[in-house]
TIDOKOL-220694 format. One line per 5 residues: number of its first residue (from 0); their letters; for each residue x, y, z of N, C-alpha, C. Coordinates in pm, whole numbers. Each point is the difference from the previous one (the first is absolute). Example, Ala and Ser with C-alpha at 12.3 -4.5 7.8 and 13.67 -1.06 7.14 Angstrom:
BEGIN
0> AS> 1319/-569/780/-89/119/0/90/120/0 ~ -35/105/-72/82/119/6/-77/109/73
//
This chain:
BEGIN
0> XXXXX> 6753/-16813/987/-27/-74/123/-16/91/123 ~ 55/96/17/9/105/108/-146/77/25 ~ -27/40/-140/-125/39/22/-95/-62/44 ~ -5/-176/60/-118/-82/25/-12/68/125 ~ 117/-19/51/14/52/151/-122/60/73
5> XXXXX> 28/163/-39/-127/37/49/-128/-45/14 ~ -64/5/-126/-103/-4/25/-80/-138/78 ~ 143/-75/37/-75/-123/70/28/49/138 ~ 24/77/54/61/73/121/-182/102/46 ~ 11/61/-131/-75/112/42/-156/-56/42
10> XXXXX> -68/-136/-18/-147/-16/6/57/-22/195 ~ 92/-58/24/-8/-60/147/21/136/70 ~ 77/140/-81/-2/61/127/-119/131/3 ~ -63/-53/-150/-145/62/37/-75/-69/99 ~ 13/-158/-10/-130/-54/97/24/57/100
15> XXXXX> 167/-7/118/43/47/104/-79/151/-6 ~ 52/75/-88/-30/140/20/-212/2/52 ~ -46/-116/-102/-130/29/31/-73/-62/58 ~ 45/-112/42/-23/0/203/63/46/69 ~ 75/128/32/54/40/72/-101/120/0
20> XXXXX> -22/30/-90/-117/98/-39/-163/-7/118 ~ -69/-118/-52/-75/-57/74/-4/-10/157 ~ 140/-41/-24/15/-44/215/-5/167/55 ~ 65/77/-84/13/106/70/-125/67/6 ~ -126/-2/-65/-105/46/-31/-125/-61/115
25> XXXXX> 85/-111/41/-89/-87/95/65/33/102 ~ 79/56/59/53/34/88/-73/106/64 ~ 32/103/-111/-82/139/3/-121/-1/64 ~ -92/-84/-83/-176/-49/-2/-16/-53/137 ~ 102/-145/37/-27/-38/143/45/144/136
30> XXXXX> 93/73/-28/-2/95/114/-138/113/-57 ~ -31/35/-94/-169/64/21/-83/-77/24 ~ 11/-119/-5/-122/-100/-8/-57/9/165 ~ 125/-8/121/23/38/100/-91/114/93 ~ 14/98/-103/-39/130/37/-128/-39/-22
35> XXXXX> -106/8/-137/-113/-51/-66/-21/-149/-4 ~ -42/-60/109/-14/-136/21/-112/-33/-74 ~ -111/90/-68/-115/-63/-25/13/-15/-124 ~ 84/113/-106/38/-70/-117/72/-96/-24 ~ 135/-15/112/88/-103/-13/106/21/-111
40> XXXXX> 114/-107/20/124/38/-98/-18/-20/-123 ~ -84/-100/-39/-3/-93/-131/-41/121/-124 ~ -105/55/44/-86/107/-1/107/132/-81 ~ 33/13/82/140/124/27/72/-25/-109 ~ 43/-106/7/135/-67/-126/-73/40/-95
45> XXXXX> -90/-43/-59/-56/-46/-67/-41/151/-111 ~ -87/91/87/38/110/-7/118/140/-52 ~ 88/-34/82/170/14/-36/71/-19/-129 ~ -63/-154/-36/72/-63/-92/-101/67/-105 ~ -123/-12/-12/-61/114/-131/21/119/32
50> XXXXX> 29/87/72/64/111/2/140/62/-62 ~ 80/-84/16/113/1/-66/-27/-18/-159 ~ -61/-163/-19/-63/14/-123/-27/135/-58 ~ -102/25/65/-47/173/-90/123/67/-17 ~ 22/27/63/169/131/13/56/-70/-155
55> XXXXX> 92/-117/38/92/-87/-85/-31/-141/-2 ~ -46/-77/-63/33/-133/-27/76/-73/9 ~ 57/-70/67/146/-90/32/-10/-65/-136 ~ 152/49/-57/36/-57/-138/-16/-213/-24 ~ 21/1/-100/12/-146/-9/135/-52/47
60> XXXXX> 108/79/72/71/-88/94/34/-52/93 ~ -169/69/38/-28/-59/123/-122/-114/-11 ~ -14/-15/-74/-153/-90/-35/65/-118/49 ~ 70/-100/43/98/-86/40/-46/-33/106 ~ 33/89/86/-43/18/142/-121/28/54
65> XXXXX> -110/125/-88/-110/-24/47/-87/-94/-33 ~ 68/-105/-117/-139/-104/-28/68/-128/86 ~ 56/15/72/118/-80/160/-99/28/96 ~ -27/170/38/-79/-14/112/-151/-22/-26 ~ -47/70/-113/-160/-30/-55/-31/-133/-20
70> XXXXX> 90/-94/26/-102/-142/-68/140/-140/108 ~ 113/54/-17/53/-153/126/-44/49/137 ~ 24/106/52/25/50/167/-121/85/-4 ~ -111/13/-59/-161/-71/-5/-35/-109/55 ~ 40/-104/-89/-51/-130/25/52/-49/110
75> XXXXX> 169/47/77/7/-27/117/-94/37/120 ~ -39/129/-56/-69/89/123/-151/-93/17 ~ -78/21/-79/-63/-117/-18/0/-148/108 ~ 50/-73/-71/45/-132/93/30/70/118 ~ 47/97/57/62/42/139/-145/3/58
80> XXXXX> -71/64/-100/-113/11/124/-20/-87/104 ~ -25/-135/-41/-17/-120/33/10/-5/160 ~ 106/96/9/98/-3/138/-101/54/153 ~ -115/86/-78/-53/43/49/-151/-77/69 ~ -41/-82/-98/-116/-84/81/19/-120/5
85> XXXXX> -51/-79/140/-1/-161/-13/-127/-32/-43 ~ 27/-107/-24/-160/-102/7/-92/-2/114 ~ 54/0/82/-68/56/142/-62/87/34 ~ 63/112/-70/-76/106/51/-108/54/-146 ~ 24/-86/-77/-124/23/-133/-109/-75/58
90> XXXXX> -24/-77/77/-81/-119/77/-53/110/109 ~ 107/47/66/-34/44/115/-121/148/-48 ~ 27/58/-161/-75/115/-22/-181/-76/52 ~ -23/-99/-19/-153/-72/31/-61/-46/-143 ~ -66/-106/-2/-97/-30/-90/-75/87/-57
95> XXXXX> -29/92/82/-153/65/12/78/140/-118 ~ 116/25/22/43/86/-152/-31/-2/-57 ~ 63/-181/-68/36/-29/-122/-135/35/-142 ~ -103/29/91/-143/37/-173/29/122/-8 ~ 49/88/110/4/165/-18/120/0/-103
100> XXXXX> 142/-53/3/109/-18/-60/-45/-40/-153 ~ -46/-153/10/-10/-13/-132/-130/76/-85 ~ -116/28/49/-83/97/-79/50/94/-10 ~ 68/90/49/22/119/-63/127/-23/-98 ~ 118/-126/21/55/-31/-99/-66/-2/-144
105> XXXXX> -107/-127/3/-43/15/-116/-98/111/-65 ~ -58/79/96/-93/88/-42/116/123/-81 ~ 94/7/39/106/134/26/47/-51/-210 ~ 62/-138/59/63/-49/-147/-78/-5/-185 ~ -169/-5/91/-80/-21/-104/-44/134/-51
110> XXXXX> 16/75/97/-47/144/-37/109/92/-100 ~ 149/-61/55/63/81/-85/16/-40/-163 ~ 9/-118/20/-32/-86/-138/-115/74/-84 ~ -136/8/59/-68/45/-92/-5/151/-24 ~ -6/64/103/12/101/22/118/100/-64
115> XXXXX> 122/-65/10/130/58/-71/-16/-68/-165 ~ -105/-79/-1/17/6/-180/-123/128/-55 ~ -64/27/82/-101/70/-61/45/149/26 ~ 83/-27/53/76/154/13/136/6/-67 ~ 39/-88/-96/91/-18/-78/142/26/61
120> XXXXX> 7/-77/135/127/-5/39/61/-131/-60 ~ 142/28/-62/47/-93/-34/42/-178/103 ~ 31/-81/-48/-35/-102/104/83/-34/106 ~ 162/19/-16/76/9/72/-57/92/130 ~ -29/124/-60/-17/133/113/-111/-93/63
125> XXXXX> -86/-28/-46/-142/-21/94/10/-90/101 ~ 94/-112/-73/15/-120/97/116/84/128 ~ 88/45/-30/48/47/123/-57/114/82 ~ -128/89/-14/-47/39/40/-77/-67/83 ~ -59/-76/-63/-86/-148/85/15/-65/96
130> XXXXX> 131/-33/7/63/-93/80/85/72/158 ~ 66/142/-84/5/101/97/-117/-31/114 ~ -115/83/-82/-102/72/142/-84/-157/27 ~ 45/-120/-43/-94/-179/24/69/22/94 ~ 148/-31/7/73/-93/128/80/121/70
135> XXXXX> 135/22/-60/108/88/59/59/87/-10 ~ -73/110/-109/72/83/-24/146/0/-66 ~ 114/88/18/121/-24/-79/12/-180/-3 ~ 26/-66/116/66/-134/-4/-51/-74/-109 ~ -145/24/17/-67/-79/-141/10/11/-170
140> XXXXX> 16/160/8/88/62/-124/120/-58/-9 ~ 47/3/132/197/-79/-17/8/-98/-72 ~ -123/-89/47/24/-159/-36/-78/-41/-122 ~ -113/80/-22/-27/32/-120/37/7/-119 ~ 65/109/-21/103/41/-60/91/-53/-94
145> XXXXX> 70/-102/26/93/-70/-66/-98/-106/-65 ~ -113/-60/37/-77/-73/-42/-74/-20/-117 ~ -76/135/25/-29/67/-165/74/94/-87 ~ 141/5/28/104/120/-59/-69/148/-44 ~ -79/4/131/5/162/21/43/121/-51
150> XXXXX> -40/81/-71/132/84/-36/-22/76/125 ~ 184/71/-16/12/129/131/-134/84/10 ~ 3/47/-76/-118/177/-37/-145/-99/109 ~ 11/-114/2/-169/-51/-7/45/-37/196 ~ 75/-31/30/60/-50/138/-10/142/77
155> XXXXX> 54/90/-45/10/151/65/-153/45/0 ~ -50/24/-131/-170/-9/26/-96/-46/132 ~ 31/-164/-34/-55/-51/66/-22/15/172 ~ 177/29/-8/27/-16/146/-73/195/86 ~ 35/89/-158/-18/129/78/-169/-24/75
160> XXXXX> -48/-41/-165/-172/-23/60/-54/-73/161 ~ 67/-122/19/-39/-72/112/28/97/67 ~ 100/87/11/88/77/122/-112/122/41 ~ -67/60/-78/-53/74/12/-98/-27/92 ~ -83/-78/14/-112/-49/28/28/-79/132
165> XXXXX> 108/-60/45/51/-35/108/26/149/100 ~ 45/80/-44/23/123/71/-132/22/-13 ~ -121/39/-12/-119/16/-1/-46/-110/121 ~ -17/-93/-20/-14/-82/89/17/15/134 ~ 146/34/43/51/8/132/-83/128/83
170> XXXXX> -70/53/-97/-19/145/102/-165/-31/-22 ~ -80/-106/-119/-114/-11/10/-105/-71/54 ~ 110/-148/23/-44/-84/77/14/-52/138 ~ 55/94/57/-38/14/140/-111/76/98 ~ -28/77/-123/-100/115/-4/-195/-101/-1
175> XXXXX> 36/-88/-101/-98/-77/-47/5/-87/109 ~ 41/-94/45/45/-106/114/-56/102/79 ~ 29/112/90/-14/4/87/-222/70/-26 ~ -8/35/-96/-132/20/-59/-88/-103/-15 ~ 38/-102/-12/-86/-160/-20/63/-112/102
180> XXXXX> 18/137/163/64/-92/94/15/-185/-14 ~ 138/13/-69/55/-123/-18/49/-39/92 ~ -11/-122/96/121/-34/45/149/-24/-54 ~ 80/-25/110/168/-33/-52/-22/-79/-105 ~ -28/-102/25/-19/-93/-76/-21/30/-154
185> XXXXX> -119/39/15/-67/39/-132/71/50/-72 ~ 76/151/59/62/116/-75/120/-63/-38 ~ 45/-78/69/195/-67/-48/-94/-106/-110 ~ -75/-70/-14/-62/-35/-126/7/101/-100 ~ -85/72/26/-21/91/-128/127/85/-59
190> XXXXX> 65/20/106/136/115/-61/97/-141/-63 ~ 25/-164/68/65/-88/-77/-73/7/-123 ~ -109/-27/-49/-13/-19/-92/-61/115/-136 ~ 9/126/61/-83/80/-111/167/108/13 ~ 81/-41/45/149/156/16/89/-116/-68
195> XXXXX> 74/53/-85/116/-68/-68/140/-50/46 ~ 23/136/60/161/14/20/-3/-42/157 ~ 60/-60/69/53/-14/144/-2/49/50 ~ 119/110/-67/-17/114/150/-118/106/31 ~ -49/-13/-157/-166/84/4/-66/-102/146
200> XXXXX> -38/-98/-34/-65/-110/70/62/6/145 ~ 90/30/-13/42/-24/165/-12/203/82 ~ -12/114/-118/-16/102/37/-156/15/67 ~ -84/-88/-98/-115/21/33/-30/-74/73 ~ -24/-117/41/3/-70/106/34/100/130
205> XXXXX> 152/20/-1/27/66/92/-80/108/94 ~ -43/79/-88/-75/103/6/-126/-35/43 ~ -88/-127/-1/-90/-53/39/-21/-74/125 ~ 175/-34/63/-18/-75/81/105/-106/8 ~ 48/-42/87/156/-116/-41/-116/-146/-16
210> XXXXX> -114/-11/73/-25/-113/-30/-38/8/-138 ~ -46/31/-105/-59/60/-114/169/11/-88 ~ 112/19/17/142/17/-24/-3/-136/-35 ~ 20/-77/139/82/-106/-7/-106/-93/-90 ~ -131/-28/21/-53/-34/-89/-18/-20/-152
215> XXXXX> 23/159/-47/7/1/-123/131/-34/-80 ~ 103/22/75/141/-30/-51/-18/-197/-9 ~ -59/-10/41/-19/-220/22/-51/16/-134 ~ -158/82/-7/-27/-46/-134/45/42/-146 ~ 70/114/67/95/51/-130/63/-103/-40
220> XXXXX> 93/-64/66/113/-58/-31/-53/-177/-28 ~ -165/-14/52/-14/-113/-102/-74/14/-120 ~ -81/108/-29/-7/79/-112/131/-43/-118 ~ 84/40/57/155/-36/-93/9/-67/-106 ~ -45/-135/147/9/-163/-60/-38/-18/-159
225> XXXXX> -133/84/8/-102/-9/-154/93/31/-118 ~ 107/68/-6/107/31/-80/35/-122/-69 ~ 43/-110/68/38/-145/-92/-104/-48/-84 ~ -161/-69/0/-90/2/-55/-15/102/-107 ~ 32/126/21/-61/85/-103/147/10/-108
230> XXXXX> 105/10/70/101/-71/-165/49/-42/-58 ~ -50/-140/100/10/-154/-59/-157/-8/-129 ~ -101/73/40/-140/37/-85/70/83/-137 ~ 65/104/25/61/84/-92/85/-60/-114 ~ 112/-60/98/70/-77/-100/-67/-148/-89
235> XXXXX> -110/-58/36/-76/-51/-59/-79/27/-102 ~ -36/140/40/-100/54/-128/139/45/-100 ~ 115/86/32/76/13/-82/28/-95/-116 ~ 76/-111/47/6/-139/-78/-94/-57/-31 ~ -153/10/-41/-60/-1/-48/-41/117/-115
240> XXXXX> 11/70/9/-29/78/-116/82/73/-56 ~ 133/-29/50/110/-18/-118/48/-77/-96 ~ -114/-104/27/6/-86/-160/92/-95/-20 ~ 51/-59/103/96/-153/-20/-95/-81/-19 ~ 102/-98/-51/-58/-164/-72/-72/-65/152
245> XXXXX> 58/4/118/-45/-31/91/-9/94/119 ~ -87/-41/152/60/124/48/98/-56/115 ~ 87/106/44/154/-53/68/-73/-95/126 ~ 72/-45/65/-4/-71/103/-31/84/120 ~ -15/-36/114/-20/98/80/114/56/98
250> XXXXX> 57/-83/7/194/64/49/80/145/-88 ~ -55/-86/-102/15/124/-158/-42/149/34 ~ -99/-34/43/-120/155/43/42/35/139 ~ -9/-42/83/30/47/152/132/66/-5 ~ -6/179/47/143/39/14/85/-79/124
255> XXXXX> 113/-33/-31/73/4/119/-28/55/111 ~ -25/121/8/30/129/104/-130/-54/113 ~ -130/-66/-76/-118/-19/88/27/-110/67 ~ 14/-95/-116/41/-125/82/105/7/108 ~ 104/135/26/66/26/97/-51/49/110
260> XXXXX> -103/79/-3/-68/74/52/-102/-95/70 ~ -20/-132/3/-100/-64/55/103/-83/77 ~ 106/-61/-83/160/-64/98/-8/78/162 ~ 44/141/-107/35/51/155/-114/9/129 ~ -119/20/-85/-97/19/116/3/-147/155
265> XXXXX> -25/-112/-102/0/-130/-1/120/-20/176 ~ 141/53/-87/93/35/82/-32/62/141 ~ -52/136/-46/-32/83/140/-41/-41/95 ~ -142/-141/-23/-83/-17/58/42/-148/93 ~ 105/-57/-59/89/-71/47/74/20/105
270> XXXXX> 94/120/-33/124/72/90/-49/169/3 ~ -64/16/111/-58/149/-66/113/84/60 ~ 56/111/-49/81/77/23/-15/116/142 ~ 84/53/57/-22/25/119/-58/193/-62 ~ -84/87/90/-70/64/-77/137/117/-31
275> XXXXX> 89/8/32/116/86/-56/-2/-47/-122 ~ 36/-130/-42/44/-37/-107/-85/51/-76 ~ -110/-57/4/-150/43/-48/4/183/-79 ~ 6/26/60/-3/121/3/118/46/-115 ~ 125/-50/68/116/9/-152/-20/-43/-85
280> XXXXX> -88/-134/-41/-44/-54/-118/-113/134/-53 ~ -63/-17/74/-81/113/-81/-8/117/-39 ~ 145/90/69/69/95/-50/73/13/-151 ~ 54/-148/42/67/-55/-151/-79/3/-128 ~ -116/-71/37/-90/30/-113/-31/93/-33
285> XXXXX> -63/91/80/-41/110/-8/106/93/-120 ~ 127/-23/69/134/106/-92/0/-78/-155 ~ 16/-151/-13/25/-36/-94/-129/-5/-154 ~ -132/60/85/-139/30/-67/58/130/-47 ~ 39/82/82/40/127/-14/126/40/-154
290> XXXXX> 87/-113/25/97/15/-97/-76/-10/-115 ~ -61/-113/-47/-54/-79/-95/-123/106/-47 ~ -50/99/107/-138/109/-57/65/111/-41 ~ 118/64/50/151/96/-42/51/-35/-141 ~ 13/-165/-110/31/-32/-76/-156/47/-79
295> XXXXX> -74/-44/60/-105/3/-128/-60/141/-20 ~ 9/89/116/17/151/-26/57/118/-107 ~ 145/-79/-6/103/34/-65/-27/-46/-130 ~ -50/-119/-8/-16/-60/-164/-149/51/-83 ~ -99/76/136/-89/10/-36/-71/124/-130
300> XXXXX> -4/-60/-116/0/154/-115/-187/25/39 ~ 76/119/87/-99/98/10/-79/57/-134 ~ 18/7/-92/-84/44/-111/-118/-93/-26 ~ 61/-147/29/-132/-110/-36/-97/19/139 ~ 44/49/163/-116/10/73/-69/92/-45
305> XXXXX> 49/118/-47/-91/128/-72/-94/-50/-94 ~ 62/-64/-101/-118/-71/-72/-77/-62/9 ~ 1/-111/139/-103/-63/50/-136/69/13 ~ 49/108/65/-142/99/42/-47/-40/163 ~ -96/34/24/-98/-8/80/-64/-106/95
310> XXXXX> 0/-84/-190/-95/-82/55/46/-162/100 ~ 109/-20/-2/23/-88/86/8/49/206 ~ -2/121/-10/-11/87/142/-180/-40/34 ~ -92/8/-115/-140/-42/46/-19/-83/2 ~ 63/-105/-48/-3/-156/66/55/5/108
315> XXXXX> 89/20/27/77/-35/143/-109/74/107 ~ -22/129/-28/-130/45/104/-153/-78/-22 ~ -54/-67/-77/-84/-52/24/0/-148/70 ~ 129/-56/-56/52/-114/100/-19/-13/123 ~ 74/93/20/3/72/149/-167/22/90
320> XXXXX> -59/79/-46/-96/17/68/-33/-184/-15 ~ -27/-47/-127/-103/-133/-3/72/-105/145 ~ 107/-9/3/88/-62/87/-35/26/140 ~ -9/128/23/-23/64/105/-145/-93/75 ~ -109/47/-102/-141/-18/13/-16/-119/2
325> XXXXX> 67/-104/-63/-23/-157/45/81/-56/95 ~ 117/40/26/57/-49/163/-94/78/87 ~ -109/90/4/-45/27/83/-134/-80/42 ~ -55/-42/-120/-115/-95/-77/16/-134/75 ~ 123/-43/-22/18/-157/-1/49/-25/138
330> XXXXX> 63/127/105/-12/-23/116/-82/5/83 ~ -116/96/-31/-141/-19/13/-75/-111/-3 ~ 3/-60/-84/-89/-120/-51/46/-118/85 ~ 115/-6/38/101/-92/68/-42/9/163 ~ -69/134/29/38/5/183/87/72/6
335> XX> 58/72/-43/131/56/34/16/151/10 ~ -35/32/101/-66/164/37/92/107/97
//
């Protein structure tokens, strides 16, 4: 009987040990993130946590804890977003967006689909590559993620690829904007919808202009929105071609975390928070993306990204440019100069 003891002791003070692991890794990441605002913390962790990987592998007594922060305090971070846009101000981005938003959504989604099968990226990778450089970069991977059970190796991929190309971005498309004299307007269009990451989007913006800033951060953040549609779509196609007698209901399919994530918005737009708060909410997220990209770092077996190869890096760059070239297309065609 003595001997049960332990080992029912030892999984809880691995989980402890390996979120303690994580937080501290996000800690780290958010004070460089600080320094390097244009990569950001998430980025950093994320980083860190396959770094260590390489060195040593966190044994299986910690696996407890990092599949705690990789997939629950994920799905919180997630729903937190929420905190960040109202309904109001997705309205307030203008009508006159919404074809630049959704064409390059679907142009972005259809391309990787075909495109990542003919380049024999497996389907998990492609779809989160997809959805990355469609809507949001990491967040969309975040929420992603748990949806189609992702493996680690394909999340770290995914996320290094978008990352790359967002840092490309910040130093290319202000260059271009100011070459195909865009107005504010225009350019906070084009950097919302063709730059992934936020703070990319809000670097480049910046750099263009605060009206062109504040702009693009509106349509970033209703950009977002497209996240519920696409894995409420996901989890649909899932349960479908996993072969049940019927397919689930639709409560069945919808994660929690989105349907939270639209609560809270719902909320905001109700009682909107004063912009301190604001600001702490979105810090929060920011750290708790961070923990959750630190877990999947750590879990991530680097030997299977080696084996991937190449070829999912030339999808993500052809994405990219195609994305680029039709938010520029469809704001054109629109008036939007």
């Amino acid at each position: 009987m003595p001997a049960s003891g332990p080992p029912g002791r030892r999984p809880s003070l691995g989980a402890v040990l390996g979120v303690g692991l994580c937080v501290a890794i996000a800690a780290a990441a958010t004070g460089l993130g600080r320094l390097v605002p244009i990569v950001g913390a998430p980025v950093i962790g994320l980083v860190i946590g396959v770094l260590i990987s390489l060195r040593r592998r966190p044994g299986r007594s910690l696996a407890a804890g990092l599949h705690l922060c990789s997939h629950q305090v994920l799905q919180v971070a997630v729903a937190s977003l929420g905190l960040q846009l109202t309904l109001g101000e997705a309205v307030s981005a203008g009508v006159h967006s919404l074809p630049v938003l959704v064409g390059t959504l679907v142009i972005c989604l259809l391309a990787a689909a075909l495109l990542g099968r003919s380049l024999r990226v497996r389907s998990s990778l492609r779809t989160l590559v997809g959805v990355g450089t469609a809507i949001c970069g990491a967040s969309a991977i975040a929420a992603v993620t748990p949806v189609i059970d992702a493996a680690a190796e394909d999340v770290a991929y995914a996320l290094s690829t978008v990352f790359v190309f967002n840092a490309v971005a910040v130093v290319v498309f202000p260059l271009l904007g100011h070459a195909l004299a865009m107005s504010q307007q225009a350019f906070g269009l084009f950097a919302g919808t063709a730059i992934n990451d936020t703070s990319s989007v809000v670097a480049a913006g910046s750099v263009y202009g605060a009206g062109a800033a504040q702009h693009a951060v509106v349509v970033k953040l209703t950009r977002t929105l497209f996240i519920v549609p696409i894995c409420v779509g996901l989890a649909l196609w899932r349960g479908r071609w996993r072969g049940g007698a019927h397919l689930p209901r639709i409560w069945e399919l919808v994660p929690w975390f989105l349907v939270a994530f639209v609560a809270i918005s719902a909320v905001v737009s109700v009682v909107p928070p004063s912009p301190s708060l604001r600001s702490l909410f979105s810090a929060a997220a920011v750290f708790l993306i961070t923990i959750a990209l630190a877990a999947i770092g750590l879990s991530t077996d680097t030997g299977g990204v080696r084996r991937t190869g190449p070829r999912p890096l030339v999808l993500g760059a052809a994405l990219w440019v195609l994305v680029s070239v039709s938010s520029l297309a469809l704001a054109a065609a629109s008036g939007i100069r």
